[in-house]
N, C-alpha and C positions, 0 to 999 in steps of 0.2 A: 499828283501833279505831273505835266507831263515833263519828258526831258528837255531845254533846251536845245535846239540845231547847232553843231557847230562847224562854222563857217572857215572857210581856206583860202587864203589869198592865190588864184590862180600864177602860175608858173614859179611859187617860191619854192621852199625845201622844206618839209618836215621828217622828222624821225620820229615813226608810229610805230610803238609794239604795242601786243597782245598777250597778254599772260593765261593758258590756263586756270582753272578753278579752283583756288588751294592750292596751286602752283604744280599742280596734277598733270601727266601726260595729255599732250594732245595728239603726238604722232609716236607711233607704234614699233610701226615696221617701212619701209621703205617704199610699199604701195599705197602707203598713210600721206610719207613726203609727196609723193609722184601726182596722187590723187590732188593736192593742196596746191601745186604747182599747175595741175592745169586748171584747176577752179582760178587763180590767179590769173592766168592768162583770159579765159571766158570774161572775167570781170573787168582785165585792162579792155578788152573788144565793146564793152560795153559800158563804161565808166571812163572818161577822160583821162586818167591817170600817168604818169609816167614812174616807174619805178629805176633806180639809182643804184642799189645795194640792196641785198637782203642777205638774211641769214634766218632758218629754221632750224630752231632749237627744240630738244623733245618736249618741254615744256611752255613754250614760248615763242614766238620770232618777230623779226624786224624787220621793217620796211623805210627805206629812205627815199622818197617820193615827193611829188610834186603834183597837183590837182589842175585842170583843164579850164576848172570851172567853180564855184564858189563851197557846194554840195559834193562835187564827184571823190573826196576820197571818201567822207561821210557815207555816200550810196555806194561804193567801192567795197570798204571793211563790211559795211553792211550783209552786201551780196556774197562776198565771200565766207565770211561766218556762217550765216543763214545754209549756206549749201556744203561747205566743209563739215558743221554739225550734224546733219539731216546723212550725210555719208556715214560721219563715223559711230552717229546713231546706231544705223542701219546693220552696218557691220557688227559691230560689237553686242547688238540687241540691246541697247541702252534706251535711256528717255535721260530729258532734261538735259541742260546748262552747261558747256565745256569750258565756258568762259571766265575767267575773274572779274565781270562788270563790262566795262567799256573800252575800248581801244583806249590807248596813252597817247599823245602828240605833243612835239617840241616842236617849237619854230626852229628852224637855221638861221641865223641872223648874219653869218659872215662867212668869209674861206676857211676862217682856220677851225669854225665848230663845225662846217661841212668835211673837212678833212680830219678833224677830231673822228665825227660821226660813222664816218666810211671805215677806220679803222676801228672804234670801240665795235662794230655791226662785225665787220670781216674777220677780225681778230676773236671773236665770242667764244667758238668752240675752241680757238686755242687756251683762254684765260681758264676755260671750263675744263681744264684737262682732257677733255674727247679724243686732241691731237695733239702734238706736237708742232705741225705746222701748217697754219690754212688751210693751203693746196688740197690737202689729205681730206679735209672737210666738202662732201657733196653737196651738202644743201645749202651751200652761200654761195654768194656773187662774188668772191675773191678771184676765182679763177676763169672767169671772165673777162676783167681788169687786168691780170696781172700773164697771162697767157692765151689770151683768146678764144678761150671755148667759147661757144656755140652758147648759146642763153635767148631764144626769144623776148622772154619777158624783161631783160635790163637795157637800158637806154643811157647810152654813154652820154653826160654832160658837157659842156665850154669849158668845166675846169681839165678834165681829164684830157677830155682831145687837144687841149693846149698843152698839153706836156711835152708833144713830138711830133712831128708828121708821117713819120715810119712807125706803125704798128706796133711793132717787134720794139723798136725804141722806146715806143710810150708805155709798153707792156713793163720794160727794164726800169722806167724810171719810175711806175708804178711802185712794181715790186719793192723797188728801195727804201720810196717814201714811207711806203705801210709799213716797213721793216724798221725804219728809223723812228716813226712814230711811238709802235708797238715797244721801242725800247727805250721811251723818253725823252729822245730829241723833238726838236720843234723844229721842222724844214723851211716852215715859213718866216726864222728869224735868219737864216743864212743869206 
């Protein structure tokens, strides 16, 4: 039987990960990340998408994003799986399945599980031991948000750009928020 389509309310939120296969590597070495990052991008150029946050984990990674159109994260993961595989195929002289089944997807239903979400995605490699703090972590959208590097592929939303009108400001109260989050407070009850 076949699968089900599943459908996306154009311009809401979801938080889509991907797990590896038996929770197995999927990125290797650094020209693994690099490679997945611009299949990423080939696939926003051709899939409606807007992506929010991410974080690439060796086993896994996350996407906080928003679909164009009803199908386009659907044909999105699709296209980037499909061509991420067939790479790391290639390289590694493999065949078969990188995958644990099928992408995962939550809806965002409000600010605070959007603001939940941004920090459980940016804070990963910290929870994970990898780092100590964010920043130190390349393959997330942390330091994008919270100091402005350079990120093609991330699309700053209405809640972020409402935090400041100076850059540098909204980077500050970034930073703070995901820091108070990450230690239990709730910013949005103050």
């Amino acid at each position: 039987m076949a699968r089900k389509p599943r459908f996306f309310v154009p311009g809401q939120y979801y938080h889509v990960i991907q797990r590896g296969n038996n929770k197995s590597k999927i990125f290797y070495n650094n020209d693994d990340y690099k490679c997945f990052i611009n299949i990423i991008r080939k696939g926003l150029d051709k899939y409606p998408c807007k992506i929010y946050s991410y974080c690439l984990m060796d086993n896994h990674f996350h996407l906080l994003m928003s679909p164009g159109n009803n199908d386009s994260i659907s044909e999105f993961m699709k296209f980037i799986g499909i061509k991420y595989v067939q790479y790391l195929n290639r390289r590694l002289n493999r065949s078969g399945t990188l995958w644990d089944g099928r992408f995962k997807s939550y809806f965002i239903e409000n600010e605070r599980y959007f603001l939940t979400c941004i920090c459980y995605i940016e804070m990963n490699p910290v929870k994970a031991k990898l780092v100590k703090r964010p920043e130190s972590f390349k393959w997330s959208s942390y330091s994008v948000r919270a100091y402005g590097s350079d990120n093609d592929i991330v699309t700053y939303d209405p809640w972020y750009e409402g935090l400041a009108h100076d850059p540098k400001e909204r980077q500050l109260v970034y930073r703070k928020l995901i820091s108070s989050l990450a230690l239990g407070s709730d910013p949005t009850q103050s």
